[in-house]
Each structure stands twice: as C-alpha cells, then as structure tokens.
mmCIF file of the N, C-alpha and C atoms, coordinates in Angstrom:
data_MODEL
# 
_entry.id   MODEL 
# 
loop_
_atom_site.group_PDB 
_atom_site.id 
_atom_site.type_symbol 
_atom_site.label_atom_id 
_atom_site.label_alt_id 
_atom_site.label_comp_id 
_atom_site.label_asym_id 
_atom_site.label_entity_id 
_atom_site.label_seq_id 
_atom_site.pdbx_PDB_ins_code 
_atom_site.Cartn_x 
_atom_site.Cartn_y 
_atom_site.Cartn_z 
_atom_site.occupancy 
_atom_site.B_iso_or_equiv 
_atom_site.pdbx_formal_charge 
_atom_site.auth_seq_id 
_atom_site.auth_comp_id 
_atom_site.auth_asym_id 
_atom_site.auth_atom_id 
_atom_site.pdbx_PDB_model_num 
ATOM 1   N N  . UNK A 1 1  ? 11.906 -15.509 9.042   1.00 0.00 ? 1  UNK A N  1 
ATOM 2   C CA . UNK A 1 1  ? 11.584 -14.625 10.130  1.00 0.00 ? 1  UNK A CA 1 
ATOM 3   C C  . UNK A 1 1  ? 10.181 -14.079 9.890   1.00 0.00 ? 1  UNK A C  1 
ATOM 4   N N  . UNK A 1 2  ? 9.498  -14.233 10.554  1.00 0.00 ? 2  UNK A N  1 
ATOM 5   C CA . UNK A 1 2  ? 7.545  -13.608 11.096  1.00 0.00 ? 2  UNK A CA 1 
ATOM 6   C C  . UNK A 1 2  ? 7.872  -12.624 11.276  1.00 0.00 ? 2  UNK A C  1 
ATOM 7   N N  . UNK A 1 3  ? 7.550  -11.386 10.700  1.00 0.00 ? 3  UNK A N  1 
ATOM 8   C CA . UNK A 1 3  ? 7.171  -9.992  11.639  1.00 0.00 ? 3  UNK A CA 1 
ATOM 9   C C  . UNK A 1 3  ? 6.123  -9.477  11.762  1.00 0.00 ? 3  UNK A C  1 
ATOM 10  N N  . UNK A 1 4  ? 5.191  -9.254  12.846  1.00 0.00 ? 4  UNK A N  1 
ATOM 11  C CA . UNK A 1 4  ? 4.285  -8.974  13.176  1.00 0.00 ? 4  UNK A CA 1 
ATOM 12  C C  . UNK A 1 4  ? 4.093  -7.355  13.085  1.00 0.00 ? 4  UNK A C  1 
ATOM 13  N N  . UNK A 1 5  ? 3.178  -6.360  12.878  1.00 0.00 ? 5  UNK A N  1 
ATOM 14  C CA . UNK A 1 5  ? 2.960  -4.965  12.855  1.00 0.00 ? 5  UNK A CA 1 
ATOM 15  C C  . UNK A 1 5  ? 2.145  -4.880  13.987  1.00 0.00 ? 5  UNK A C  1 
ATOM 16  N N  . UNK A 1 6  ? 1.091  -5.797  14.538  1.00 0.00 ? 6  UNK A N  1 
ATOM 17  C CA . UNK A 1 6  ? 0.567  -5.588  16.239  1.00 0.00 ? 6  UNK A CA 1 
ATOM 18  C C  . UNK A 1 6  ? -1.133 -7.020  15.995  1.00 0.00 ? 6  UNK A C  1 
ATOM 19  N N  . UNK A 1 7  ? -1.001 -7.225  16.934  1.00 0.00 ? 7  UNK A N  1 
ATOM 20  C CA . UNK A 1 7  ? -1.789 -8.168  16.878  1.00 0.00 ? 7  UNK A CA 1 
ATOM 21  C C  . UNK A 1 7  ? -1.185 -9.042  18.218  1.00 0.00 ? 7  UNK A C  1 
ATOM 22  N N  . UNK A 1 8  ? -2.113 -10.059 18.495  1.00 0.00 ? 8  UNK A N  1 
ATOM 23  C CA . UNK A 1 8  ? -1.315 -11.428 19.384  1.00 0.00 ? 8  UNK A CA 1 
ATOM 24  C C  . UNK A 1 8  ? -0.270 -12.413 19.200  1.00 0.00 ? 8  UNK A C  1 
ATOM 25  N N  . UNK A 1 9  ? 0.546  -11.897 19.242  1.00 0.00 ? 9  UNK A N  1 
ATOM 26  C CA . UNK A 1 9  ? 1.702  -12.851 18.093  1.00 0.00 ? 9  UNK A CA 1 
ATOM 27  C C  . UNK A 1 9  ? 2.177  -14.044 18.915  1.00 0.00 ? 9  UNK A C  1 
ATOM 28  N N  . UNK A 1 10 ? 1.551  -14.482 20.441  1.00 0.00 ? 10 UNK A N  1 
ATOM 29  C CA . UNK A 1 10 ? 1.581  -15.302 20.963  1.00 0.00 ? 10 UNK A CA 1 
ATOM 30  C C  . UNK A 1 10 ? 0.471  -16.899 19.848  1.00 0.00 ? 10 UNK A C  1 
ATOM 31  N N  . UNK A 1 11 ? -0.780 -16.032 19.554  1.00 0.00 ? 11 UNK A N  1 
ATOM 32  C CA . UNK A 1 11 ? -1.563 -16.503 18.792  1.00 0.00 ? 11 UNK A CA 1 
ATOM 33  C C  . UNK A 1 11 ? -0.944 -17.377 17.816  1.00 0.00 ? 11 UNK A C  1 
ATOM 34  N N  . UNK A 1 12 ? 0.017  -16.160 16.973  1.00 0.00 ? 12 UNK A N  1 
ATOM 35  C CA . UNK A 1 12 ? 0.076  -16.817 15.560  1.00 0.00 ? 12 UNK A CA 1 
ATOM 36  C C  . UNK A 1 12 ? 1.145  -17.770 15.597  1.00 0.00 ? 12 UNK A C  1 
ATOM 37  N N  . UNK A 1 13 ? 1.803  -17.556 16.851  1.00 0.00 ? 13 UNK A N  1 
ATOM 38  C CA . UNK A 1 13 ? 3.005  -18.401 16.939  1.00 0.00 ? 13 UNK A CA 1 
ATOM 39  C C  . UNK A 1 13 ? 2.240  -20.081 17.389  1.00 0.00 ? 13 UNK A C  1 
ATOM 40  N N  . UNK A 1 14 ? 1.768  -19.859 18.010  1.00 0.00 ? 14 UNK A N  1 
ATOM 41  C CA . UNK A 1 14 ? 0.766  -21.126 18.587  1.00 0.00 ? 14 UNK A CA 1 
ATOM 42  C C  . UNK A 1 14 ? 0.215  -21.810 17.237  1.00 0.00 ? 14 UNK A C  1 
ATOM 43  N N  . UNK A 1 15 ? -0.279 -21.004 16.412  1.00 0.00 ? 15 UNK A N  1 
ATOM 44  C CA . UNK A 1 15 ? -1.037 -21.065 15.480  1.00 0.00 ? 15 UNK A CA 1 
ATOM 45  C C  . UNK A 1 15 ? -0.038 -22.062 14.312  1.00 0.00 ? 15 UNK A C  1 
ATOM 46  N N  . UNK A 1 16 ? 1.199  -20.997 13.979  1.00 0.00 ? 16 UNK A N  1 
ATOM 47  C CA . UNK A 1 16 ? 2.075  -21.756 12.862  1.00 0.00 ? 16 UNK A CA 1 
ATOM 48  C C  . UNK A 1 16 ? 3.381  -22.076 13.505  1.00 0.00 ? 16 UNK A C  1 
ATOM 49  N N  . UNK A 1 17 ? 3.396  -22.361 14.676  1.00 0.00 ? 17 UNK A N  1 
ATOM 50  C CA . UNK A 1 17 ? 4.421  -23.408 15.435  1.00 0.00 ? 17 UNK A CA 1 
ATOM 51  C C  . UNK A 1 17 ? 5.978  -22.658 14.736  1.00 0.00 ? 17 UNK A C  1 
ATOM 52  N N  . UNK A 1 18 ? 6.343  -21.443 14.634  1.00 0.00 ? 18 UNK A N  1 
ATOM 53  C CA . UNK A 1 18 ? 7.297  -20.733 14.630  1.00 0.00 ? 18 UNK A CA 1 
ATOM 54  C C  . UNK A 1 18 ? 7.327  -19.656 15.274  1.00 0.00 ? 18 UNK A C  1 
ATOM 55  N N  . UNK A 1 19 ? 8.906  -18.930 15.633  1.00 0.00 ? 19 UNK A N  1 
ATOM 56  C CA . UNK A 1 19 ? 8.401  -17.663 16.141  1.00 0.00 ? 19 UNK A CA 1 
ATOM 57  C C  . UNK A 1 19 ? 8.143  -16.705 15.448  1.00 0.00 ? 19 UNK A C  1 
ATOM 58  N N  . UNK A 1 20 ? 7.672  -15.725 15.953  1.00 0.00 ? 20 UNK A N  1 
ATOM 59  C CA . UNK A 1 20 ? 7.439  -14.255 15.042  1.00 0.00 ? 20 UNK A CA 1 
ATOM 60  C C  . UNK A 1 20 ? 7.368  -13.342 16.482  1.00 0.00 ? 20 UNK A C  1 
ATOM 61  N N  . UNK A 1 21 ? 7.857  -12.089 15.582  1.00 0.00 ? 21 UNK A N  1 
ATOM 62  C CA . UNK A 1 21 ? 8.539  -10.834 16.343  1.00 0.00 ? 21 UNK A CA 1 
ATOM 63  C C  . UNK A 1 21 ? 7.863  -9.545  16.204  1.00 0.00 ? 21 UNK A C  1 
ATOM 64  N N  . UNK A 1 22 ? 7.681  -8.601  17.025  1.00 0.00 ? 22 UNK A N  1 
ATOM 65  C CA . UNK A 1 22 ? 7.047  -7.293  16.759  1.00 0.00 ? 22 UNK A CA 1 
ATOM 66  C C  . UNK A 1 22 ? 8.070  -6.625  15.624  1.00 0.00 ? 22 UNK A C  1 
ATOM 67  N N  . UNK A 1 23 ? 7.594  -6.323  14.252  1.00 0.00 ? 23 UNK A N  1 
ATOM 68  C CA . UNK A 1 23 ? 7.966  -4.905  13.808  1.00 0.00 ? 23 UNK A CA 1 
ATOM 69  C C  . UNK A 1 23 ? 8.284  -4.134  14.010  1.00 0.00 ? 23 UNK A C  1 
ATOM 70  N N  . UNK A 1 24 ? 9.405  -3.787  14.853  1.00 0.00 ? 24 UNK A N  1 
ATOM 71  C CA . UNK A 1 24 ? 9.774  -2.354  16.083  1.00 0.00 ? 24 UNK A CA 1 
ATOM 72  C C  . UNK A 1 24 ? 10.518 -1.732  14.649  1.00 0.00 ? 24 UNK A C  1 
ATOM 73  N N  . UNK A 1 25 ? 10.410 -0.499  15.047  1.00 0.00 ? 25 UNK A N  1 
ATOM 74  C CA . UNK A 1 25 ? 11.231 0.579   14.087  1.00 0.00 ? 25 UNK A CA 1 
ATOM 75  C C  . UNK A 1 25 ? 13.279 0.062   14.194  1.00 0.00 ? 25 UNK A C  1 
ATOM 76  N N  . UNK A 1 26 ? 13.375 -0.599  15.293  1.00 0.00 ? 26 UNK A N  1 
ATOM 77  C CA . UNK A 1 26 ? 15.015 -0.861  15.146  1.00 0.00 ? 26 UNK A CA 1 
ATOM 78  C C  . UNK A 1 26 ? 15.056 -1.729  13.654  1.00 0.00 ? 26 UNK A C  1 
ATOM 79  N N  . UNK A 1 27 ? 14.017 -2.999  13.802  1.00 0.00 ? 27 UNK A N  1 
ATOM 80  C CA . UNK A 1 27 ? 14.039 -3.848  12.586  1.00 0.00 ? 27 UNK A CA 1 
ATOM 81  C C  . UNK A 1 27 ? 13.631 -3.389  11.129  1.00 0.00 ? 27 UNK A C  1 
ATOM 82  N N  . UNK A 1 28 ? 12.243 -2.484  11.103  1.00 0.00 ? 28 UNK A N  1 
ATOM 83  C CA . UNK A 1 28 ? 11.855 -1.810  10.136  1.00 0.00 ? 28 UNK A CA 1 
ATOM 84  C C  . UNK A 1 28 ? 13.671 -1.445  9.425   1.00 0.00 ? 28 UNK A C  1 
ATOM 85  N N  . UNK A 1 29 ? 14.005 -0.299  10.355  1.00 0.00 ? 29 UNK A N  1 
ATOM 86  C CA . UNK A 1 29 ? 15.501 0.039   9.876   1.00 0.00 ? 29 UNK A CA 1 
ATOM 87  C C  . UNK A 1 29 ? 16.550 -0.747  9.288   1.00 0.00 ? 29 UNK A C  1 
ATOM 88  N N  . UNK A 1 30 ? 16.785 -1.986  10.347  1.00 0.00 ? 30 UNK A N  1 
ATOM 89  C CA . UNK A 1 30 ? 17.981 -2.603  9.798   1.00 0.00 ? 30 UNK A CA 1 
ATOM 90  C C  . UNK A 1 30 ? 17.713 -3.484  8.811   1.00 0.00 ? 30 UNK A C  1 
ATOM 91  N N  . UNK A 1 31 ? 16.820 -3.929  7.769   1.00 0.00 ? 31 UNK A N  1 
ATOM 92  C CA . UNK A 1 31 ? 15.702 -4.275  6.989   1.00 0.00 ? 31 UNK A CA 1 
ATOM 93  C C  . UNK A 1 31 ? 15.543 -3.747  5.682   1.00 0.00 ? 31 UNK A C  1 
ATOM 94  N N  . UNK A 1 32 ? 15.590 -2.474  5.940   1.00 0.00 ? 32 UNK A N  1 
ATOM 95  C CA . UNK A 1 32 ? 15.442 -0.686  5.115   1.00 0.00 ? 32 UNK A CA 1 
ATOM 96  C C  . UNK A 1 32 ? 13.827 -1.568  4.298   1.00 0.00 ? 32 UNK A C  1 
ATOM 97  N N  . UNK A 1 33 ? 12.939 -1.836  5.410   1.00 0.00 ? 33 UNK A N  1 
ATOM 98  C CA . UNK A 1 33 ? 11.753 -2.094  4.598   1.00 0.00 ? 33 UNK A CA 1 
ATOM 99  C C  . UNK A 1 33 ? 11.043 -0.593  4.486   1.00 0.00 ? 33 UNK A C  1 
ATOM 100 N N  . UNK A 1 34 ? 10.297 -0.828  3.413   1.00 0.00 ? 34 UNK A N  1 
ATOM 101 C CA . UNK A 1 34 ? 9.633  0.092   3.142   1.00 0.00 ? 34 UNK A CA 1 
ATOM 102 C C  . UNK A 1 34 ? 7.789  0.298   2.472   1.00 0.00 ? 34 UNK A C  1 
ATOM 103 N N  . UNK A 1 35 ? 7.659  -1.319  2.581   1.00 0.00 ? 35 UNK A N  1 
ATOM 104 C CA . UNK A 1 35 ? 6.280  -1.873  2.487   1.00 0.00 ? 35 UNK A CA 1 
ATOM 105 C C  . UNK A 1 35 ? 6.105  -3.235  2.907   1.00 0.00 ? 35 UNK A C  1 
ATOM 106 N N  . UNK A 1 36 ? 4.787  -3.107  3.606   1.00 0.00 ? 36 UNK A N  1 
ATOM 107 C CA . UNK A 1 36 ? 4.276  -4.694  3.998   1.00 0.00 ? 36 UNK A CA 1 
ATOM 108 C C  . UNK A 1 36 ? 3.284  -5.017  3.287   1.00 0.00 ? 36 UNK A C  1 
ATOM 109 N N  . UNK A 1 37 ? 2.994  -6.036  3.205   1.00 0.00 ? 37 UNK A N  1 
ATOM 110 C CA . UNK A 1 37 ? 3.396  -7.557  3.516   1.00 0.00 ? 37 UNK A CA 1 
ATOM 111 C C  . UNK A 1 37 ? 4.861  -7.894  3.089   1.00 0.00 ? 37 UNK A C  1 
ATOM 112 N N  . UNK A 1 38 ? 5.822  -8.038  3.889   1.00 0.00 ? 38 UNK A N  1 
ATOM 113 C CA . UNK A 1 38 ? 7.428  -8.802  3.374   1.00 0.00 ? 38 UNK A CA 1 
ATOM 114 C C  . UNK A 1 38 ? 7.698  -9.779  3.998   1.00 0.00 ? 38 UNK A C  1 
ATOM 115 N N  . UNK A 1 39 ? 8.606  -10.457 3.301   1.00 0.00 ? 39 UNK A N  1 
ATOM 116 C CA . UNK A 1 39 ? 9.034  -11.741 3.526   1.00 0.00 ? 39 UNK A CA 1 
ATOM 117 C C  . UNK A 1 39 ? 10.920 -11.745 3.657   1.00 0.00 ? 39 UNK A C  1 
ATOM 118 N N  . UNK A 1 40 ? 11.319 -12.111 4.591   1.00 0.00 ? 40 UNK A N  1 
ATOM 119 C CA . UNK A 1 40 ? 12.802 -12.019 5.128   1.00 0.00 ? 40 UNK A CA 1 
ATOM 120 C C  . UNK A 1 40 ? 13.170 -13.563 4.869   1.00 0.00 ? 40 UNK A C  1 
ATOM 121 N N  . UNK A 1 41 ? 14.263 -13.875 3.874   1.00 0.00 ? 41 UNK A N  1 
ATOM 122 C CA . UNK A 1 41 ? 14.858 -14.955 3.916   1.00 0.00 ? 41 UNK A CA 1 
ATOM 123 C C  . UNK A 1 41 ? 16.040 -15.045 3.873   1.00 0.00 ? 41 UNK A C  1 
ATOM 124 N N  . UNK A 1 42 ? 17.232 -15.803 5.102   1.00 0.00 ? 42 UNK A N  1 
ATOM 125 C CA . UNK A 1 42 ? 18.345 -15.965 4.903   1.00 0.00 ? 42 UNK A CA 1 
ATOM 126 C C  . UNK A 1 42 ? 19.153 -16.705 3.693   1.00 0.00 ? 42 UNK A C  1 
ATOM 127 N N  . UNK A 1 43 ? 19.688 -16.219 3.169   1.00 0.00 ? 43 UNK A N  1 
ATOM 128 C CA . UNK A 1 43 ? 20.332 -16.824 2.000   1.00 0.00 ? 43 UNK A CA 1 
ATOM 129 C C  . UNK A 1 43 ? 21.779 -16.832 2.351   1.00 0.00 ? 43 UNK A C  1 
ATOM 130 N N  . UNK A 1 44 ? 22.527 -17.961 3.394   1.00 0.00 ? 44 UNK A N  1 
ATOM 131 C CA . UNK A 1 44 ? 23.911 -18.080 3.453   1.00 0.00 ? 44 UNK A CA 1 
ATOM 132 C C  . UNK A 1 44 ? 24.027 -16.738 4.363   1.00 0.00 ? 44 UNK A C  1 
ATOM 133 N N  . UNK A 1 45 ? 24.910 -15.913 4.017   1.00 0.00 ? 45 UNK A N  1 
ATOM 134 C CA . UNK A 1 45 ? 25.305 -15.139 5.086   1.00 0.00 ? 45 UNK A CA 1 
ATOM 135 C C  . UNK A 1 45 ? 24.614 -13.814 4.533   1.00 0.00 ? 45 UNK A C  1 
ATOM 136 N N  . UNK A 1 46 ? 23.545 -13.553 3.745   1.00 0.00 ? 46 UNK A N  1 
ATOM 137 C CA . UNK A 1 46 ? 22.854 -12.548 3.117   1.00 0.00 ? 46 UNK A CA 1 
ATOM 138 C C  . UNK A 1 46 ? 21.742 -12.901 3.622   1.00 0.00 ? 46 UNK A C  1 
ATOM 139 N N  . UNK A 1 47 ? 20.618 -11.372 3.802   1.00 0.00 ? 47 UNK A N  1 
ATOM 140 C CA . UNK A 1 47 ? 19.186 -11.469 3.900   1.00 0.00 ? 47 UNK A CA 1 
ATOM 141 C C  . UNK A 1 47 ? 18.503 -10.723 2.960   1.00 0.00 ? 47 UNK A C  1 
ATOM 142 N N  . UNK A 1 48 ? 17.173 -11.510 2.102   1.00 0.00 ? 48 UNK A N  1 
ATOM 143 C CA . UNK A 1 48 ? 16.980 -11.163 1.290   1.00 0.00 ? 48 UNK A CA 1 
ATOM 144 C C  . UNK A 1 48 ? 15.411 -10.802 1.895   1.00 0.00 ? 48 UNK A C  1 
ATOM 145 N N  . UNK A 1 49 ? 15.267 -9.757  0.771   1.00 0.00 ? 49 UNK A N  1 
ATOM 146 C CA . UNK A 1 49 ? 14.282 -9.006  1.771   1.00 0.00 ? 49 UNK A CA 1 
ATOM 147 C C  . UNK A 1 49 ? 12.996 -8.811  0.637   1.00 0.00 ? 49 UNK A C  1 
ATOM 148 N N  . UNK A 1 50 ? 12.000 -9.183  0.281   1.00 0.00 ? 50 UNK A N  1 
ATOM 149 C CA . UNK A 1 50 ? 10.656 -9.280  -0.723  1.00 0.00 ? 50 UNK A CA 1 
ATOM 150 C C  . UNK A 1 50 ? 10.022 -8.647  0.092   1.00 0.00 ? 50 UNK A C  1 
ATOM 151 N N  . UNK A 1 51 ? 9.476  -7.601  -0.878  1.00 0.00 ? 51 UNK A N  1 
ATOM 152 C CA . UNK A 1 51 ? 8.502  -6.375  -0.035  1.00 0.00 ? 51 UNK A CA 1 
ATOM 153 C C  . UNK A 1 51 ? 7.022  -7.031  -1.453  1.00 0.00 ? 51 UNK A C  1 
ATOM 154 N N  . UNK A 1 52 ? 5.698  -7.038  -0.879  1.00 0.00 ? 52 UNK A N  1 
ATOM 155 C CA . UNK A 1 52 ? 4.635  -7.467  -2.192  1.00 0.00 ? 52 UNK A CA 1 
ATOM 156 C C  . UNK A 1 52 ? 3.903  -6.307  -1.847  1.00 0.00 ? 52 UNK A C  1 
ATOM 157 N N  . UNK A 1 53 ? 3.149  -5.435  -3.322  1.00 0.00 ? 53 UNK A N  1 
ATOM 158 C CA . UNK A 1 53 ? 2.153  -5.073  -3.213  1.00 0.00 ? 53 UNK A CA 1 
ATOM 159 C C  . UNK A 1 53 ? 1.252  -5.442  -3.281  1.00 0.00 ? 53 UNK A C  1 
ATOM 160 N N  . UNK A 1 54 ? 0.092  -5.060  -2.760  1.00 0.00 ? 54 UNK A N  1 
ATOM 161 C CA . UNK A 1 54 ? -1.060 -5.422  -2.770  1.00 0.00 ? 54 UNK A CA 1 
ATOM 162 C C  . UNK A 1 54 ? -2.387 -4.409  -3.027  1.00 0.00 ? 54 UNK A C  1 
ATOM 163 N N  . UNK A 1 55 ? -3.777 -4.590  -3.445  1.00 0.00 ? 55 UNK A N  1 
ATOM 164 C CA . UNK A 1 55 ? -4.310 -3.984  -3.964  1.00 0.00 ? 55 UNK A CA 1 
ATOM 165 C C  . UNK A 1 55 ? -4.889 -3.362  -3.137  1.00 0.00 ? 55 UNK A C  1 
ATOM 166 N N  . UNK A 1 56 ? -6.293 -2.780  -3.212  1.00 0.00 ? 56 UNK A N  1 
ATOM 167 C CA . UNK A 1 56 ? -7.196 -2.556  -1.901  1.00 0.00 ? 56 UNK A CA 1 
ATOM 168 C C  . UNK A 1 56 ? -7.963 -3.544  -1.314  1.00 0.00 ? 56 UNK A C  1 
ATOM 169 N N  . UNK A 1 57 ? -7.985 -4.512  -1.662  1.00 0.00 ? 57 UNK A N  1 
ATOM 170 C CA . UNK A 1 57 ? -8.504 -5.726  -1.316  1.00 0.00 ? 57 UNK A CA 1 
ATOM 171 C C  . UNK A 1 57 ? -8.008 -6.758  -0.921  1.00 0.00 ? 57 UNK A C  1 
ATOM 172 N N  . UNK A 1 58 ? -6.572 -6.298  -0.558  1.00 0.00 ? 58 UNK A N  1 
ATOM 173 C CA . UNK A 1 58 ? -5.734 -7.048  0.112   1.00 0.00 ? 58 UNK A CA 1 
ATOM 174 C C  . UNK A 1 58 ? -4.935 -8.238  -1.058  1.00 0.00 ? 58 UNK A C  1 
ATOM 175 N N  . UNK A 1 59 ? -5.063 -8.122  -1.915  1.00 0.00 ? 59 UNK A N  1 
ATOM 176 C CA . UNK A 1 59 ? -4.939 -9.229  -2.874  1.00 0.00 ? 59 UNK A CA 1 
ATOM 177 C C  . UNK A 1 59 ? -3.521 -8.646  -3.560  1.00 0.00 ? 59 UNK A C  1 
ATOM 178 N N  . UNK A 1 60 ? -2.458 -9.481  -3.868  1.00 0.00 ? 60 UNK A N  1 
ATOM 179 C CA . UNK A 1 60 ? -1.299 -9.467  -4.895  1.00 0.00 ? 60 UNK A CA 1 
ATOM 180 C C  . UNK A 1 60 ? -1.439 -8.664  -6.051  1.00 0.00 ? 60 UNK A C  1 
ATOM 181 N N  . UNK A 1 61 ? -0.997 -7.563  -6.412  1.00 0.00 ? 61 UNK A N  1 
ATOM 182 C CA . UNK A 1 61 ? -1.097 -7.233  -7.803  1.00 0.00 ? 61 UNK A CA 1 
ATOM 183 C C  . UNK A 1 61 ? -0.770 -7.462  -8.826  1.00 0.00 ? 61 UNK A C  1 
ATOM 184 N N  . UNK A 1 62 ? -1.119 -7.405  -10.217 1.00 0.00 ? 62 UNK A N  1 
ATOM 185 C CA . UNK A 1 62 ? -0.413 -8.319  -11.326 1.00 0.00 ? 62 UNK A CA 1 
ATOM 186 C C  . UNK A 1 62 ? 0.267  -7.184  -12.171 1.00 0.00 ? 62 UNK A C  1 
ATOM 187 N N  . UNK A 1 63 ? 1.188  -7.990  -12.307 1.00 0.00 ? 63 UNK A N  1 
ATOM 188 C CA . UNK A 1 63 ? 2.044  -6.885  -13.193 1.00 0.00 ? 63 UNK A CA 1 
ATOM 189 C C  . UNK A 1 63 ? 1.856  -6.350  -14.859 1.00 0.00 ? 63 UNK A C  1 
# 
C-alpha cells in the first residue's frame, strides 16, 4: 500500500504503475502510525507496519 501525505498522486501512480492513497487521519489511525516515511505490508491476514527514521537530509539513519 502507497500512502501519499499530499502531492499528485495521480502522478506517482502513473509514474510506478500502482495505486497509492491520501494519508487521511482515518488511515494515519487505523495504522497507529506515528512517523513517515512507512512502509505497510500484508503478511497473511496481519499488517505489518515499518515506520524509518530519517536524518535532516532526508537520508536513513544508522544505528
């Protein structure tokens, strides 16, 4: 699942030939995200939910 925070998501869908969805606060919630950049993957009848930090430079942090 794509979630978008605001931008043209007609774009990115065009772009990477999947869909992606606005970030609305219903999903934020049912999600219980609590930082972006995340990544939502179904695992069987579970969703697993990877929240990454990142630095000020937009870059992955190392642990």
């Amino acid at each position: 699942m794509l979630l978008l925070c605001g931008g043209p998501y007609t774009r990115v869908m065009e772009k990477l030939k999947r869909p992606a969805f606005y970030a609305d606060s219903r999903i934020v919630k049912r999600f219980q995200l609590k930082a972006v950049p995340a990544v939502i993957i179904q695992k069987g009848t579970v969703m697993e939910v990877r929240e990454y930090a990142l630095n000020d430079k937009g870059q992955k942090k190392r642990k």
